[in-house]
N, C-alpha and C positions, 0 to 999 in steps of 0.2 A: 276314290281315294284308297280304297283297301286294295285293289287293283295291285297301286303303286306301291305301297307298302308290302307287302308278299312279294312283288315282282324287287323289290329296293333287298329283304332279307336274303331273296333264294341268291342272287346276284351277290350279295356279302357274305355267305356261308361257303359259295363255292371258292371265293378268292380267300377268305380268310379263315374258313372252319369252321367251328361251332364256337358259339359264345359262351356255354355253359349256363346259361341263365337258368332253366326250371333243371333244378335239382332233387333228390331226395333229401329227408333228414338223415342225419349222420348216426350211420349202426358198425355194431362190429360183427362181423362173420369170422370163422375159425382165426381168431388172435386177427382180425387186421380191421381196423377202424378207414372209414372210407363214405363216401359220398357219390349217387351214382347221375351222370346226366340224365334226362328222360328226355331228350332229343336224339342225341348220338350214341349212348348206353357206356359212356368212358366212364370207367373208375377215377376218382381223384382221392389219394387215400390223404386220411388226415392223422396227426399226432391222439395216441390215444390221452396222452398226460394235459396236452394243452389245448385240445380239439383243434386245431390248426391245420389249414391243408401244410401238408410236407414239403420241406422244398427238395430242388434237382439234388442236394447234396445227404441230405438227409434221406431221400432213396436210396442214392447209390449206398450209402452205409448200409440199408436195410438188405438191397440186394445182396449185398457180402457178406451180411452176419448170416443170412439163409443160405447161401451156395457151400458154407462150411469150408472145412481147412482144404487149402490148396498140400497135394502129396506130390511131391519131388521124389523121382524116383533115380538112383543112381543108374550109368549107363555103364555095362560089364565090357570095359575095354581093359585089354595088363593093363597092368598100373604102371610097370618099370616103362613100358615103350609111351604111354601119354606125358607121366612124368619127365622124362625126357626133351620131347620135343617141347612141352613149356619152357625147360631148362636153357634151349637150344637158341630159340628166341631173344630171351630177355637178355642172354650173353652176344647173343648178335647186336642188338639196338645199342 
């Protein structure tokens, strides 16, 4: 019976991944609250306010607030010859 049962998990981990089931308790390391599999070794970070795992959205916000400001940098073309053809444009259409 345990045969089948190991042969039934390895068989649904390869088609569907890890299930996450044995886990760590939840610690914080440098500012990031989070829980670690001890099958697969994935991070699942959680909410430091509501202990909660984070959802997809609430990542992406996190990833944003760490990548820091986006700098736009102006591109050194004259300005009379680009102004211009904008001009040239909008008068056509």
């Amino acid at each position: 019976m345990s045969i089948l049962r190991t042969l039934f998990s390895f068989c649904y981990e390869i088609l569907l991944g890890c299930s996450h089931r044995h886990q760590t308790r939840i610690f914080t390391m440098q500012q990031e609250t989070y829980r670690v599999c001890l099958d697969c070794g994935k991070h699942i970070l959680y909410s430091s306010v509501t202990m909660r795992p984070l959802s997809a959205r609430d990542l992406r916000r996190m990833k944003t607030a760490h990548a820091g400001e986006l700098k736009i940098m102006p591109v050194s073309v004259p300005g009379s010859t680009a102004l211009q053809s904008v001009e040239r444009k909008s008068s056509v259409a």
